[in-house]
N, C-alpha and C positions, 0 to 999 in steps of 0.2 A: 083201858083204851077208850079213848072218846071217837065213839061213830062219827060223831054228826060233823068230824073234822074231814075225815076220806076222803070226801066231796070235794076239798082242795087240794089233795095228792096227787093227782095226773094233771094241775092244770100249769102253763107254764109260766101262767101271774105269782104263783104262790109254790111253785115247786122247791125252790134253795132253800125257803123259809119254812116249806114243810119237812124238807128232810133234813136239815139243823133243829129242829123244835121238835118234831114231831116223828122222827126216824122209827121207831114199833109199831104207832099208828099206818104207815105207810109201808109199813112194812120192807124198808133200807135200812135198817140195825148193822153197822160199817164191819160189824164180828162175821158176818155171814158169809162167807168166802164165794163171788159171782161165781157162776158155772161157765165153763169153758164154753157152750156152744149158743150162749145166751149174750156175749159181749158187744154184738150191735145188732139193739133191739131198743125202742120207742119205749119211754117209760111212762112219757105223758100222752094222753088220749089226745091231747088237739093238735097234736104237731102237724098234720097234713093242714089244718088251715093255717100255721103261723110259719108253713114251711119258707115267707119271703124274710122270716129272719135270720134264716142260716148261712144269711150271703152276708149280713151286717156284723165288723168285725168285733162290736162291743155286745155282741151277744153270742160269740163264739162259745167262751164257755159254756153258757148254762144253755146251746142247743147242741152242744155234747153229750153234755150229762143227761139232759132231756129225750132227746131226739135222732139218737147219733144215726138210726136207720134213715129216716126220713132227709137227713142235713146231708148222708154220706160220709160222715164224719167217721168211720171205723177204722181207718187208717190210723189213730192214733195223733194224727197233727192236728192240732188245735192250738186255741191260750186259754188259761186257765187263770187268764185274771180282765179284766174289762176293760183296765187299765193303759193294753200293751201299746194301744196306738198313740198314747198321750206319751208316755215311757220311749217309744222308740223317737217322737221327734223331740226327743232329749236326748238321743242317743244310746239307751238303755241295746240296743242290738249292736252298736258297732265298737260302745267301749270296752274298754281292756279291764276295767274296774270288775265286771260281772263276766263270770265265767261261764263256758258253755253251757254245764249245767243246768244252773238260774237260767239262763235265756232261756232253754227246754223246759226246765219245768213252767213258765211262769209264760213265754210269749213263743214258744216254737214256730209257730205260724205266720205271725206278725215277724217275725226274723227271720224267716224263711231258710228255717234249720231241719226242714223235713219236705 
């Protein structure tokens, strides 16, 4: 385990890329099954100051993952990709092509499928 990494674990610059890289340091190892009364709960320590990004829709996802208490986000609706606002005025929400599904997993929000 490298200590001296921690120190970028809670922050919300460096969080996706700590917990892709770095998931044991950070202690998110994806095997560990969340506990049920722990599912909206601030994983990163600054959320209350970066809480004006939980209204911006290209950083939905990762103030999810991040910050789901702080954003309000425990509902479940969100997107999970950065993408979805550039995607939808392609039309990625109203064609036939992508199935409900895909919309949910990928832009629930941005489609306003929740």
């Amino acid at each position: 385990m490298l200590l001296f990494l921690q120190q970028f674990c809670n922050s919300l610059d460096y969080y996706d890329q700590m917990t892709e890289q770095c998931a044991s340091t950070c202690n998110r190892c994806p095997n560990v099954a969340p506990n049920a009364t722990s599912t909206c709960v601030d994983y990163a320590k600054d959320c209350i100051s970066r809480i004006g990004l939980c209204s911006i829709p290209q950083y939905d996802g990762l103030m999810h993952r991040a910050c789901a208490k702080t954003c309000n986000k425990c509902n479940g609706c969100y997107d999970n990709s950065n993408s979805c606002q550039q995607w939808a005025a392609r039309g990625f929400c109203t064609s036939n092509q992508n199935d409900r599904a895909m919309k949910m997993k990928y832009c629930a929000r941005t489609c306003s499928l929740c």
